[in-house]
DRENTORTI-897957 format. One line per 4 residues: number of its first residue (from 1); their letters; for each residue x, y, z negated of C-alpha. Coordinates in steps of 0.5 Angstrom, whole numbers, always signed. Layout:
# DRENTORTI-897957
NUM) a) X Y Z | ...
This chain:
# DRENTORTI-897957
1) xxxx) +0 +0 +0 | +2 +7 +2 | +4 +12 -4 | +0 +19 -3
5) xxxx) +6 +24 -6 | +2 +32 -8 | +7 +37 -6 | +5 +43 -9
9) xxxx) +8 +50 -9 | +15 +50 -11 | +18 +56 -15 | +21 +61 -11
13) xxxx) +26 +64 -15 | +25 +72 -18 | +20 +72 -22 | +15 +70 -17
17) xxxx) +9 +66 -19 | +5 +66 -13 | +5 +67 -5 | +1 +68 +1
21) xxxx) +0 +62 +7 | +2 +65 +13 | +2 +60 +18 | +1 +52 +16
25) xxxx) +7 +49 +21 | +4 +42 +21 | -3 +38 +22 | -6 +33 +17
29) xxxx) -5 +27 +20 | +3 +29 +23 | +8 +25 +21 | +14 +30 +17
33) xxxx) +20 +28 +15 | +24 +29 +9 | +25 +37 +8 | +22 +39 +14
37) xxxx) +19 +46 +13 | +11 +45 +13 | +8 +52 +11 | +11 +59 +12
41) xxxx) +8 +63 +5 | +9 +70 +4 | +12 +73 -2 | +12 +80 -5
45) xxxx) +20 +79 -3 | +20 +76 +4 | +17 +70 +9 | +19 +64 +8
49) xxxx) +18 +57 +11 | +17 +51 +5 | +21 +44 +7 | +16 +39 +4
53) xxxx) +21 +34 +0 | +17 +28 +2 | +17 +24 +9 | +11 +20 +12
57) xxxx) +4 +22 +14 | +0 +28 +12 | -6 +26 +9 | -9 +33 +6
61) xxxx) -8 +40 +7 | -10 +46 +1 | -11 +52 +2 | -12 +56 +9
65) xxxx) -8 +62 +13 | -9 +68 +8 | -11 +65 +2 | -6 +66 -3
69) xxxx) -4 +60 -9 | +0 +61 -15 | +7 +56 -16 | +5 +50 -19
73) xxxx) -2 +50 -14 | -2 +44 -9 | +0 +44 -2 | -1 +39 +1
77) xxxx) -1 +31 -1 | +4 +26 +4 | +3 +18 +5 | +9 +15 +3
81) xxxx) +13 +8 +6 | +12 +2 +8 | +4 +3 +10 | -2 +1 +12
85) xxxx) -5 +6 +17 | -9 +11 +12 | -17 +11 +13 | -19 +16 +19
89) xxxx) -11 +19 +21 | -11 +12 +25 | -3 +11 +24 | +2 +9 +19
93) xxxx) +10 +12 +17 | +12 +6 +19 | +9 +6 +26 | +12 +12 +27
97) xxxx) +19 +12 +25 | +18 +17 +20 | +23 +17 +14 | +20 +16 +7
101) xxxx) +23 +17 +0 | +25 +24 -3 | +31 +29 -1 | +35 +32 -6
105) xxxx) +35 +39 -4 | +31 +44 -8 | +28 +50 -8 | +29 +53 -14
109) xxxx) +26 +51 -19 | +24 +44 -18 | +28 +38 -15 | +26 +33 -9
113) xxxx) +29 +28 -12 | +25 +27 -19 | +24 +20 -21 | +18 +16 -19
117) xxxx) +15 +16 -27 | +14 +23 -26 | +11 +23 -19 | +3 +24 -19
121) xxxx) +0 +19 -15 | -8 +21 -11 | -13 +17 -13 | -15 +12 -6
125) xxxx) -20 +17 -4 | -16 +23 -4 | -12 +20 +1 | -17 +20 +7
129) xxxx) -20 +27 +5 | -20 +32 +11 | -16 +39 +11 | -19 +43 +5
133) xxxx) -19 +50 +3 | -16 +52 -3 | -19 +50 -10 | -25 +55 -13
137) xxxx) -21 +54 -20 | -12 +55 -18 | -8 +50 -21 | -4 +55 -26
141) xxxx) +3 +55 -25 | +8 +51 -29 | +11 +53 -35 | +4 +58 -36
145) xxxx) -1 +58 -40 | -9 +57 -37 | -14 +63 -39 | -17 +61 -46
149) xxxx) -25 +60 -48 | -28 +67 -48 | -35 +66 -52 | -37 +72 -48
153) xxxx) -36 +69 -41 | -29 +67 -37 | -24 +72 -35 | -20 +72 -29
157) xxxx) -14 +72 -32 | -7 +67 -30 | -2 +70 -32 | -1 +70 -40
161) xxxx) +3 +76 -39 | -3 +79 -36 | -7 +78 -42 | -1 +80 -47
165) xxxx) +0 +87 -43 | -9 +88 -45 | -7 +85 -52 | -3 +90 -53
169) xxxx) -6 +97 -51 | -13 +94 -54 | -16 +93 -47 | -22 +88 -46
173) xxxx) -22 +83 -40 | -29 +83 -39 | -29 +91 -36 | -23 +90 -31
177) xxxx) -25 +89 -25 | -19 +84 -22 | -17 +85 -14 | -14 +78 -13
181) xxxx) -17 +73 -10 | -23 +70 -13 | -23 +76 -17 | -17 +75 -21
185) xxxx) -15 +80 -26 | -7 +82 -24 | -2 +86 -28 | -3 +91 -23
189) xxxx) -11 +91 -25 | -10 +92 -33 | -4 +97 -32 | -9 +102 -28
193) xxxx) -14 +100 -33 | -9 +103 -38 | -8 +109 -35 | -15 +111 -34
197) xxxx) -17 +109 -41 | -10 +113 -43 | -12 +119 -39 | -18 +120 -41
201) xxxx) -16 +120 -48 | -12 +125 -46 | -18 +129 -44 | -22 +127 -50
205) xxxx) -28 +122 -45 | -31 +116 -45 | -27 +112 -38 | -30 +112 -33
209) xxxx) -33 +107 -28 | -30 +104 -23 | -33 +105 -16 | -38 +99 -15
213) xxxx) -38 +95 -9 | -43 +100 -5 | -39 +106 -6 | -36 +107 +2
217) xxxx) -28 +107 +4 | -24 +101 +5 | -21 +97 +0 | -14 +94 +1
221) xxxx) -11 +89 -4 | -5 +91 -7 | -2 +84 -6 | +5 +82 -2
225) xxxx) +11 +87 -1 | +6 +93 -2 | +4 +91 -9 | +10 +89 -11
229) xxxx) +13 +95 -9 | +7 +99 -13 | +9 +94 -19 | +16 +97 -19
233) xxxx) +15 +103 -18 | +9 +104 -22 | +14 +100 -29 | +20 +105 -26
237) xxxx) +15 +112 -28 | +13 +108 -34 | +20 +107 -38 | +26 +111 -34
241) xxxx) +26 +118 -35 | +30 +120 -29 | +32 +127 -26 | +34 +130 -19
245) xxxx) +40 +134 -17 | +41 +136 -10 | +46 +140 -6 | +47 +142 +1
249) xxxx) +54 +139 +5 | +57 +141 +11 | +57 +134 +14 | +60 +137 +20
253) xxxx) +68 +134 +20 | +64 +127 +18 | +61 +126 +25 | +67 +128 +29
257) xxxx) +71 +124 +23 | +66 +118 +26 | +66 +120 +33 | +73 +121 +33
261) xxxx) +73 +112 +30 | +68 +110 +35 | +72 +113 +41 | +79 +110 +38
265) xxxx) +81 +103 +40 | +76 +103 +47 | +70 +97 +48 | +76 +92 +44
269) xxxx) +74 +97 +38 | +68 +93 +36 | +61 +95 +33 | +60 +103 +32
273) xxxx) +60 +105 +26 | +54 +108 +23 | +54 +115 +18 | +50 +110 +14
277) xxxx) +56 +105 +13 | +60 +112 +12 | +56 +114 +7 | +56 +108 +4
281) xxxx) +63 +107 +3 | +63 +114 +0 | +58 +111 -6 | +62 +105 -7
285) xxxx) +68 +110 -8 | +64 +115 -12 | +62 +109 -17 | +68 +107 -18
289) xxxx) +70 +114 -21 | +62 +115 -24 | +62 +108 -27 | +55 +110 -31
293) xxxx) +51 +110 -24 | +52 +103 -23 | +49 +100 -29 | +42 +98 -33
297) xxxx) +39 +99 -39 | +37 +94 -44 | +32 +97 -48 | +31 +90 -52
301) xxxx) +38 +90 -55 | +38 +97 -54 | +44 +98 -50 | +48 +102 -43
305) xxxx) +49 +95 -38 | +56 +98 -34 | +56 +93 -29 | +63 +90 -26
309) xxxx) +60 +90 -18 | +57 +95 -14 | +51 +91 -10 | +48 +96 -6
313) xxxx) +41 +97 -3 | +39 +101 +2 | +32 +102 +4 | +30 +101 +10
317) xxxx) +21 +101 +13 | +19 +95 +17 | +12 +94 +19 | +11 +90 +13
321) xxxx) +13 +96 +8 | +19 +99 +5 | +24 +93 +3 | +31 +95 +0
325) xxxx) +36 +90 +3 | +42 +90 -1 | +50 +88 +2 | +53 +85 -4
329) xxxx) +60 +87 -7 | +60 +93 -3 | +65 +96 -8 | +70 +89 -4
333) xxxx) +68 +92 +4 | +71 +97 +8 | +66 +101 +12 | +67 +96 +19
337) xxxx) +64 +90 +14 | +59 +95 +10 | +56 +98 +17 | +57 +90 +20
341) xxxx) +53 +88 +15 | +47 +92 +14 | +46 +92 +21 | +46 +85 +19
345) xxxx) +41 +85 +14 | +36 +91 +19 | +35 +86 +23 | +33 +81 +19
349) xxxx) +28 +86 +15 | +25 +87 +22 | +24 +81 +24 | +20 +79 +17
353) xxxx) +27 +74 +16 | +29 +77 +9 | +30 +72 +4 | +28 +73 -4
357) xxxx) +36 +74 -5 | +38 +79 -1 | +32 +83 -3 | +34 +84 -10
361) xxxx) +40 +84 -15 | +41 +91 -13 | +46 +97 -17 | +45 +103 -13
365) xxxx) +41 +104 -7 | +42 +109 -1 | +36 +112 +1 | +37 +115 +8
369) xxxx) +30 +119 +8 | +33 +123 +14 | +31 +119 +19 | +23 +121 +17
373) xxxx) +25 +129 +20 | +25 +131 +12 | +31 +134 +9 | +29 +133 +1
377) xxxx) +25 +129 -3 | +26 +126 -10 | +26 +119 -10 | +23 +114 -15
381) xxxx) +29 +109 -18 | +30 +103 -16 | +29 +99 -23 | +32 +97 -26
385) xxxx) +37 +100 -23 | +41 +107 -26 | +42 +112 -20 | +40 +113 -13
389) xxxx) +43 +118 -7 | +38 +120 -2 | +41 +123 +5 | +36 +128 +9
393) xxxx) +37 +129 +16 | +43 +132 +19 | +41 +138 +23 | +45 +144 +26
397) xxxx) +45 +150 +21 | +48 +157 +20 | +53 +156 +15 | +59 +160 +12
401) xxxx) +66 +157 +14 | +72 +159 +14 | +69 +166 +12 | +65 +167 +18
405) xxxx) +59 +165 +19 | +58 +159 +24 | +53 +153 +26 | +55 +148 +22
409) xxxx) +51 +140 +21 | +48 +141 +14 | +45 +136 +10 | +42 +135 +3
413) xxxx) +45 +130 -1 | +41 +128 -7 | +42 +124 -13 | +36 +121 -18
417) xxxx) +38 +118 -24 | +36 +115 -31 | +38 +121 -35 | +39 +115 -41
421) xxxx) +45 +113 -38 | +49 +119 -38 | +48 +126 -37 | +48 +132 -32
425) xxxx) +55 +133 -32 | +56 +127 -30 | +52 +127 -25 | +54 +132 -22
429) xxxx) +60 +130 -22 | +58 +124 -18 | +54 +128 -13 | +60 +134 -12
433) xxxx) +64 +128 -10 | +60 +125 -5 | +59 +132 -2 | +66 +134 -2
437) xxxx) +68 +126 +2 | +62 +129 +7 | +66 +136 +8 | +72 +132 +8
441) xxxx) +73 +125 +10 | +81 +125 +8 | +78 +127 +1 | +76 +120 +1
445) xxxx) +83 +117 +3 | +85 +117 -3 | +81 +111 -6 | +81 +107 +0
């Protein structure tokens, strides 16, 4: 007899408890072999293809395209071994010369290779069950608590950091309407609710209710990549008290500093260098001076983090949303493998190929909002991360030079930092520097 295997939602890594089906990548009734990518599911962090670690044929599919599952749900359920054609799919494993058994690779978080006691086998009926959908009540993810017994009613709630977030600010569940599938309540639901119950203290009213069902426009789910960049966002203006300071540069003599390394060498020379990729090896050498920028603060232990590398972010819009690639040890790379490297990973974002990895673990982000035609703005940190420079269009100015007035490129350069870290001096200090390496190439010689 068949072994009927349930795969179910593996942990993705980064804190991610749930994911989004994108496109299912096999049928029921295909034969998959061991490790195959079965599903591709979208994540608040990336794409990303699913290998089943079982080989054999699937006998069940749950959950369709956009529904969205939390890790520990089931996926889908595979007959497994030497078998006996399975009950409406007409062939067996062993007929299509499918392997059986279990990889030992993994994602993370769980292994392919578990022994036989802890696989779960599905009841005979189970085996020949047609694709179905997702089920009412999702199975919670490993490792968390299911939503308790309310003797008022049930409240939609998974996560038990959700329900501790209510606990703490004194929220009932039962008045939070959740935006989650099926009506779950999520973190971002009861940090809203926070915030109008907070602002309306303030002001000495009752909270308001939230508009109805009827009420016109159009509702969008936070969820994916634009929820999560609200979360962050959101917990970033809560706990980092930030500050902005700015000054314009005369980035005239680092555009022909460029121009003058990408006509060096002819066509042999390799890949232009980009002014991103400059003005990235500028921050690295700025860090290494202002080594409090590159750093986090742990407010359990009450402590400034001062972190040994530099892994940069730099922000970059896709169709998907506003996603913050990071080049990892910029602080080891010179500017030909810093630029090689992001046009790299630009390329992936837009392609939809990122992966949870190279999105997070970040120190310092380089915002280059030029690109939009603004010439200012003053950013939201990337938490938990200290400080953020912001790079405005380069753009032709009058500009004194030399003592006489002149059409220069001018840019704004601004720094965005947790004021926790360090202090105004320091950043200033930070940001002359970067300014200065923009009006005087050779001036970053020195580090290099």
């Amino acid at each position: 007899m068949a072994q009927v295997l349930e795969f179910k939602l593996p942990d993705l890594g980064e804190g991610l408890t749930e994911a989004e089906i994108v496109r299912w990548l096999v049928e029921v009734g295909d034969v998959v072999a061991i490790d195959q990518p079965v599903v591709e599911v979208e994540t608040a962090k990336a794409m990303v293809e699913v290998p089943c670690p079982y080989g054999g044929v699937v006998t069940a599919r749950f959950g369709e395209e956009g529904a969205e599952l939390p890790v520990g749900a089931p996926l889908l359920t595979v007959a497994v071994g030497s078998v006996e054609p399975v009950a409406g799919l007409g062939s067996s494993v062993e007929a299509a010369g499918a392997e059986s058994g279990a990889s030992g690779n993994v994602l993370v978080g769980y292994g392919t290779a578990a022994p036989a006691a802890r696989r779960r086998r599905v009841r005979p009926d189970r085996a020949s069950a047609p694709v179905t959908s997702t089920p009412a009540s999702p199975v919670p993810a490993a490792g968390t608590a299911t939503a308790s017994p309310d003797p008022l009613g049930p409240v939609a709630v998974v996560s038990p950091l959700v329900r501790k977030l209510a606990r703490q600010h004194g929220l009932d569940l039962r008045k939070v309407a959740g935006t989650g599938r099926d009506g779950l309540i999520l973190r971002t639901d009861v940090e809203s609710a926070i915030k109008t119950v907070d602002e309306d203290r303030a002001v000495g009213t009752e909270p308001a209710a939230r508009p109805g069902p009827e009420t016109p426009g159009e509702r969008i789910a936070l969820r994916g990549v634009r929820g999560a960049v609200a979360e962050k966002l959101s917990r970033s203006r809560r706990e980092i008290p930030d500050a902005t300071c700015w000054v314009d540069a005369d980035a005239t003599e680092l555009m022909a500093t460029r121009a003058a390394m990408n006509g060096a060498g002819g066509p042999a020379a390799g890949p232009k260098v980009s002014v991103l990729a400059l003005l990235a090896r500028i921050c690295t050498a700025a860090l290494a001076r202002f080594p409090e920028l590159n750093s986090t603060v742990d407010t359990e232990a009450g402590e400034i983090v001062r972190l040994s590398g530099v892994h940069l972010g730099f922000a970059a819009q896709t169709e998907r949303g506003l996603v913050v690639p990071v080049v990892r040890d910029a602080h080891t790379r010179n500017v030909e493998s810093i630029g090689a490297e992001i046009s790299r990973l630009t390329e992936a974002a837009r392609d939809g190929k990122l992966t949870p990895a190279q999105l997070t673990g970040g120190t310092f982000t380089l915002n280059n909002y030029g690109v939009f035609g603004v010439d200012g703005s003053t950013p939201i940190l990337n938490h938990p991360e200290a400080a953020m420079l912001g790079v405005g269009r380069i753009v032709p100015k009058p500009w004194v030079h030399e003592g006489e007035l002149a059409v220069r490129q001018v840019v704004q350069l601004s720094l965005t930092f947790d004021h926790r870290v360090c202090d105004g001096g320091t950043a200033g200090g930070f940001l002359r520097y970067v300014a200065d390496c923009v009006e005087q190439p050779a001036v970053l010689l020195r580090t290099l």
